[in-house]
C-alpha positions in Angstrom: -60.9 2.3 63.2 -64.2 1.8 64.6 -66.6 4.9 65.0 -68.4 6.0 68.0 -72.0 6.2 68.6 -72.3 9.7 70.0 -75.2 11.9 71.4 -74.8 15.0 68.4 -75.0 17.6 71.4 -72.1 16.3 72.7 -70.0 17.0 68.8 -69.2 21.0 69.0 -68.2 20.2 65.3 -68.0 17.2 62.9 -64.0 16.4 63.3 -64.1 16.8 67.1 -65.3 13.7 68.5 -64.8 13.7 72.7 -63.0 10.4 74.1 -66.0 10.2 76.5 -68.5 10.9 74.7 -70.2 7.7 73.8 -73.4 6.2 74.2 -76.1 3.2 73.9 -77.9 3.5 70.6 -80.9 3.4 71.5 -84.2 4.9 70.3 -88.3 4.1 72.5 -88.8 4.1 69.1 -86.4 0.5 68.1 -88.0 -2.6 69.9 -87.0 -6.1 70.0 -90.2 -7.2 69.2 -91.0 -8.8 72.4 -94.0 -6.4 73.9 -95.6 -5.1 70.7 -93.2 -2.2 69.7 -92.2 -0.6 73.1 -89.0 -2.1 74.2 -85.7 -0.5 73.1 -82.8 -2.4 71.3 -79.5 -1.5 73.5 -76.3 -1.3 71.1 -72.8 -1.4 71.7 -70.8 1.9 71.9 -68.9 0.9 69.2 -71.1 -0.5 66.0 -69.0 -1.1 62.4 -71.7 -2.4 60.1 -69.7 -4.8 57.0 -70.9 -3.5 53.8 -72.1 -6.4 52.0 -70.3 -8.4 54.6 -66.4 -8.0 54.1 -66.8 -5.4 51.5 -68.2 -4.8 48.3 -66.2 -6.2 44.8 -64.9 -4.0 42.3 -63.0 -6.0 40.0 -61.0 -3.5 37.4 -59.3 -2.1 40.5 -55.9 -4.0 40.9 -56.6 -3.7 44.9 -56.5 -7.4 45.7 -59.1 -6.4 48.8 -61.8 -5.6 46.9 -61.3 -8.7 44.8 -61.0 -11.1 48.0 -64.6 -12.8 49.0 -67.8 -12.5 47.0 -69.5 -9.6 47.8 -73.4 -10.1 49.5 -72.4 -14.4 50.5 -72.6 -16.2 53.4 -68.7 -16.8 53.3 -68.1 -12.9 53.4 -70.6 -12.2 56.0 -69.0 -14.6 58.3 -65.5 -13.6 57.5 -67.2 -10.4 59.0 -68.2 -11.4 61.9 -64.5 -13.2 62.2 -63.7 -9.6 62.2 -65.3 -8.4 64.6 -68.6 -6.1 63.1 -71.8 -5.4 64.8 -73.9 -6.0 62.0 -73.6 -6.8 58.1 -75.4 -4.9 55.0 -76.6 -6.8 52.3 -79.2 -5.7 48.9 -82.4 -7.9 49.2 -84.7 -8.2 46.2 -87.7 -10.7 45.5 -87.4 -13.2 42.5 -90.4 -13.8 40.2 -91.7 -16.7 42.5 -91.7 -14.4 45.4 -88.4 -15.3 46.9 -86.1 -13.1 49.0 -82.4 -13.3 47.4 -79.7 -11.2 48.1 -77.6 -9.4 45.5 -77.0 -5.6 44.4 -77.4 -5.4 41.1 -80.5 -4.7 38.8 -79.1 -7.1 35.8 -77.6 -10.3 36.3 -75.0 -10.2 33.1 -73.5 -14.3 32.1 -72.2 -15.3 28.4 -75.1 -17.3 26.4 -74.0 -19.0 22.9 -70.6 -16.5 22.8 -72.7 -13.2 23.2 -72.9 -11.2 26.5 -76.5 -11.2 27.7 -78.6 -9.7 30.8 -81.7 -10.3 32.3 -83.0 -8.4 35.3 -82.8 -9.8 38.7 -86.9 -9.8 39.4 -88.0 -11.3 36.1 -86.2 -14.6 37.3 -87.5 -17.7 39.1 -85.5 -18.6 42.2 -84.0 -21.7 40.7 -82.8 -19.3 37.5 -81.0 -16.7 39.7 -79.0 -19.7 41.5 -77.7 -21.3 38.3 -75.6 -18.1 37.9 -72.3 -18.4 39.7 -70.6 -21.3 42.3 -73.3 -24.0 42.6 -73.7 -25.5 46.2 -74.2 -29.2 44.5 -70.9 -30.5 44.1 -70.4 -31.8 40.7 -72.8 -29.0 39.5 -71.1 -25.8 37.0 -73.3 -22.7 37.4 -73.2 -20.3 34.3 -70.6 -17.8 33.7 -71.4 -14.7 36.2 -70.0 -11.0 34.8 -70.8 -7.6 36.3 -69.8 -4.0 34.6 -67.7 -2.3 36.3 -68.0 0.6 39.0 -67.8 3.8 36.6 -66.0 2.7 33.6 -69.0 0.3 32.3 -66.4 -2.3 31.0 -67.8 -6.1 31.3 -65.9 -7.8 33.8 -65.6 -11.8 34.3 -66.9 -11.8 38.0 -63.9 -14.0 40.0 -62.4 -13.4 43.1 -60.0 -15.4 45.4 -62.6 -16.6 47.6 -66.0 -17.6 45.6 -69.0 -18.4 47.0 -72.7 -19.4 45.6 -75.3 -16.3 45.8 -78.1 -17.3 48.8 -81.5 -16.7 49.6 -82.4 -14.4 53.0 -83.7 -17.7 54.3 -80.2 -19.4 53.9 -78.6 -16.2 55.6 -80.4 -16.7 58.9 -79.6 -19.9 59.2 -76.2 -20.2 58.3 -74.7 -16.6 59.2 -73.3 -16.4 62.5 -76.6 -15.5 64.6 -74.6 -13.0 66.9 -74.4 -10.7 64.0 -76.9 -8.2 63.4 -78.5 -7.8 59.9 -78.3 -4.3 57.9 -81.2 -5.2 55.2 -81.4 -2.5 52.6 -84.4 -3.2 50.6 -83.2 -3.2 47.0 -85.5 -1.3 44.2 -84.3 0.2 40.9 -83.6 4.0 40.8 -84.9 4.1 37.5 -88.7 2.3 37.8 -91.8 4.1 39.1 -93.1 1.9 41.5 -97.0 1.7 42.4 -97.5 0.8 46.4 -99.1 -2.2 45.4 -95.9 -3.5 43.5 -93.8 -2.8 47.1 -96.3 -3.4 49.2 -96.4 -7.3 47.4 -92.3 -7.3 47.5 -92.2 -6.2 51.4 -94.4 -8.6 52.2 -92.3 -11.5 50.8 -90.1 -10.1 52.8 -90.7 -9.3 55.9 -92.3 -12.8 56.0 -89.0 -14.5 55.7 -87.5 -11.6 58.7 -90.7 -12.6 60.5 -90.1 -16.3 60.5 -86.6 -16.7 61.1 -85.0 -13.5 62.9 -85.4 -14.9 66.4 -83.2 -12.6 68.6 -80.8 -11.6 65.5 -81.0 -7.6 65.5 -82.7 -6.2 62.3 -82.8 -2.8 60.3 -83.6 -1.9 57.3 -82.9 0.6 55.0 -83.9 1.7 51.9 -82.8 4.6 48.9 -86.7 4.4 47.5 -89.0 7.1 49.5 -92.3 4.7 49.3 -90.9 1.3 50.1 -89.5 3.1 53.2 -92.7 4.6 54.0 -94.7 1.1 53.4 -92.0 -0.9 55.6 -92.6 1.4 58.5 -96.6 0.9 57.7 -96.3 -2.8 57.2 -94.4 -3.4 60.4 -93.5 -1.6 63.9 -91.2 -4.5 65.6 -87.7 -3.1 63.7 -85.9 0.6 63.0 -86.4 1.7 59.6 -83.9 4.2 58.0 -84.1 6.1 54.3 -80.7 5.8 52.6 -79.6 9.3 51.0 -76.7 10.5 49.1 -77.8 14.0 50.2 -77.9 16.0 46.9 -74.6 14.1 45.4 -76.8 13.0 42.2 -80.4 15.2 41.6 -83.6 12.6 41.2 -87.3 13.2 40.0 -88.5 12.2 43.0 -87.4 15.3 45.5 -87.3 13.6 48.4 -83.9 11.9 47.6 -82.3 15.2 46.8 -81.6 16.7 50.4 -80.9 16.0 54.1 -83.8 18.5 54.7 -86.0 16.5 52.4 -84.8 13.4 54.1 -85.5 14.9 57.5 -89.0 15.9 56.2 -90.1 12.0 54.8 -88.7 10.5 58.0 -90.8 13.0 60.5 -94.3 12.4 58.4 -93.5 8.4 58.2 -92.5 7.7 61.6 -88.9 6.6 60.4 -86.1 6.3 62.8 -83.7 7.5 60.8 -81.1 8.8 57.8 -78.4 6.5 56.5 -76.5 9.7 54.6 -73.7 9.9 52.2 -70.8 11.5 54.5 -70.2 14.2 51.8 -73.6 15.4 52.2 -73.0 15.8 55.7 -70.2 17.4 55.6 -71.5 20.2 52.6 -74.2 20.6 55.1 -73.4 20.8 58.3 -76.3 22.5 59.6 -78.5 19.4 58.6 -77.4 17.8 62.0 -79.0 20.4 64.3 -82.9 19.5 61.9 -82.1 15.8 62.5 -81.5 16.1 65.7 -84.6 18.4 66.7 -86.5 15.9 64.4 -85.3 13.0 67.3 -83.9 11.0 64.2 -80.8 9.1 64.2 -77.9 9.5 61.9 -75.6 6.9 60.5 -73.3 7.8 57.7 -71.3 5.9 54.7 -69.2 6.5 52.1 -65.4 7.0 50.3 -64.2 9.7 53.0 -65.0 6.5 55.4 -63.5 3.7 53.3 -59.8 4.8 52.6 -58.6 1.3 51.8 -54.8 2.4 52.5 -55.9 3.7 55.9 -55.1 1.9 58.8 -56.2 2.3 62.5 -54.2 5.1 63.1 -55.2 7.0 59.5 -58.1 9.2 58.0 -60.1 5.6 57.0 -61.3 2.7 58.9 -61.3 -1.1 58.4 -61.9 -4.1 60.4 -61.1 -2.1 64.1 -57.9 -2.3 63.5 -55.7 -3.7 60.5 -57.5 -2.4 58.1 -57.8 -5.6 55.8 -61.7 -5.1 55.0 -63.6 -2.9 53.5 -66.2 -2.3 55.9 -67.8 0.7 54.1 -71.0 1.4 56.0 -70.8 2.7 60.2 -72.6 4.8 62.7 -71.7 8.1 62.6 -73.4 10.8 64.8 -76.7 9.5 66.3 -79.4 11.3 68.3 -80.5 9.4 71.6 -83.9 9.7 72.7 
């Protein structure tokens, strides 16, 4: 099922969602980058956001739906948009040349002379990360693409029933369907230090691709690293940025990733527009909402509690508005209006 965009004062309590309570999310604080910042975007009442298009793969699950369309391509984002979503979430991270791609994971893992090998997404040129997977040439073989799995760590060969070739953010403005909005969660590793000057360089690849070929397409971004949220809001005032949190669920260095309060507190001093929280989080702290809420943020939500992939439209998960054949992790949960 879909989930409504609500004002929080209207929710007496998190289960307890009233039928006519719903609302435009909007924020004086999301333009559409027409009069330098001060317009507001106007969204739908209902808004499903497609993680990584038509759902993320895990491949040692025998679930055939999370095995169905490559995670993060142009085919799944517009089988997305086939289903009905507002917007799609994808990982974007800069090549070595500079080059906006999108894909999720730190390592890109192939077989080279009968051995498993990895080399780290950034430290390759554009035309390396492309030779990994389906090539778009026909006649062309790309090099064997694996991926560990989700929580077990087992190598995995990467297939699925529908493949398609990884993309650039370039390619995905022009050939995604331009009704659909982009989710862009800026894509660091959790484990890296990074100096402002190393994101700022990264953001600015970038946002010069979002700059050139948005158009009208509705943009957000997100981000789980603290600074690069921070710098995006710095670097740029035309779209919504929101800081991704788990809420506590794993403990970081870096404190500001640890809490909804902490969250709340690096939004307010960095002019964000919002939190994009783990539900669990929510849930184990209720009392966050009232903070975000006085703090005029908004409040999307994501995770497994949302994402029962035996759920239908009637159940305790949600799919595709309705049948329930997607895994459309990532949707708007409670949101403050200003």
């Amino acid at each position: 099922m879909a989930l409504k965009a609500v004002n929080i004062s209207d929710v007496p309590c998190l289960d307890q969602v009233p039928e006519n309570a719903s609302t435009a999310l909007n924020s004086g604080r999301f333009s559409n980058g027409k009069d330098g910042g001060k317009a507001s975007l106007k969204w739908p009442k209902f808004l499903v956001i497609g993680h990584r298009g038509s759902g993320m793969n895990v491949l040692q699950l025998p679930d055939r739906r999370l095995k169905a369309i490559k995670e993060n391509s142009i085919l799944s984002f517009n089988t997305a948009a086939k289903f009905g979503v507002d917007f799609v979430e994808f990982d974007v991270q800069v090549t070595k040349d500079d080059c906006p791609v999108i894909f999720h994971d730190n390592f890109i893992l192939t077989i080279e002379n009968s051995e498993i090998s990895e080399r780290r997404l950034t430290e390759l040129t554009l035309a390396e990360f492309l030779s990994y997977g389906p090539q778009t040439e026909p006649g062309n073989v790309g090099k064997p693409l694996l991926r560990k799995g989700y929580g077990d760590g087992k190598i995995y060969n990467w297939k699925v029933e529908e493949d398609d070739a990884s993309c650039t953010l370039e390619v995905a403005f022009q050939k995604v369907n331009p009704t659909l909005g982009f989710n862009i969660e800026l894509k660091f590793d959790d484990h890296i230090v990074y100096r402002d000057e190393e994101l700022i360089h990264v953001l600015q690849a970038i946002l010069k691709v979002v700059f050139e070929h948005a158009k009208e397409r509705p943009i957000v971004f997100s981000t789980f690293q603290p600074d690069a949220a921070r710098l995006t809001s710095m670097l740029q005032s035309i779209y919504p940025v929101f800081f991704l949190t788990n809420g506590g669920s794993e403990i970081y260095k870096d404190v500001r990733r640890n809490s909804l309060e902490e969250a709340v507190k690096l939004c307010s001093s960095c002019g964000l527009q919002g939190i994009v929280s783990e539900v669990k989080a929510v849930f184990r702290n209720p009392g966050a909402i009232n903070t975000i809420r006085e703090a005029n943020l908004s409040l999307l939500t994501y995770g497994q509690l949302k994402s029962d992939l035996h759920a239908t439209s009637n159940g305790g998960g949600w799919g595709d508005r309705g049948s329930g054949s997607r895994d459309f992790r990532k949707s708007v949960g409670l949101h403050q209006a200003s």
